[in-house]
N, C-alpha and C positions, 0 to 999 in steps of 0.2 A: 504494500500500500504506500503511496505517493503520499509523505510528512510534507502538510502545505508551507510553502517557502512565500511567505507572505510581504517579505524584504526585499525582493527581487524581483524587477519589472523589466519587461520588452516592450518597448514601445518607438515606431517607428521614427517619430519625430524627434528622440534624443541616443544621440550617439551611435545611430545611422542602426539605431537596431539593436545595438549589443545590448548584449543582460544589463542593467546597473542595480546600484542598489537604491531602492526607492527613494524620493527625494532628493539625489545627487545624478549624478553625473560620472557618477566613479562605478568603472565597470568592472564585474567579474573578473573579467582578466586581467585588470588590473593589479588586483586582489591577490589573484592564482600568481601572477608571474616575479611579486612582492616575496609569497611565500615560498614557492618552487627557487627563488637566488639565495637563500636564507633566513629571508628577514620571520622575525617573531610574529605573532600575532600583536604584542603589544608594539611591535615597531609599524607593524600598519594602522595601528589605531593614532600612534603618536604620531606621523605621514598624515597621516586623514583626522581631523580632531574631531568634524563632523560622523565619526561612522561610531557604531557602538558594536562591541565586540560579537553580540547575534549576529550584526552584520557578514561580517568575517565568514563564523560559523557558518550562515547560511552560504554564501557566495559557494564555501569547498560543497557544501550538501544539493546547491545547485550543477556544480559542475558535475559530481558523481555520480546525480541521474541524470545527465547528457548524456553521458558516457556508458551508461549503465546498457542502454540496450543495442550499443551498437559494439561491433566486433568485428575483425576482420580476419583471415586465415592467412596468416604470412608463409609464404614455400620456406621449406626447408628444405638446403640440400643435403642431395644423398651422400651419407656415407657409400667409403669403398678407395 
């Protein structure tokens, strides 16, 4: 069951589409590419003073059901 992500809006007319988090302007990915280089949670909160730590939370909980139902079969090559 889909945990409603109520933080997290698509809306064509801000930021040409991409996820943000409600009332800003600050996108997902933004978020994801903050944490994925190291930075803390509390270093994007302290980055973004406007965002509250749900924020954060939710952005990784949106990204992992993106993700969640798509897959791809990558070749492996043969041993030998």
């Amino acid at each position: 069951m889909m945990e409603k992500l109520d933080r997290i809006t698509v809306d064509p007319g801000i930021c040409l589409g991409q996820p943000t988090v409600r009332g800003t302007r600050i996108t997902v990915s933004v978020i994801l590419k903050m944490l994925a280089g190291g930075k803390t949670v509390q270093d994007v909160l302290e980055a973004y003073p406007e965002l509250h730590r749900e924020d954060v939370y939710q952005a990784i909980k949106y990204a992992a059901w993106v993700v969640s139902d798509q897959f791809h079969l990558l070749p492996v090559p043969a041993r030998g």
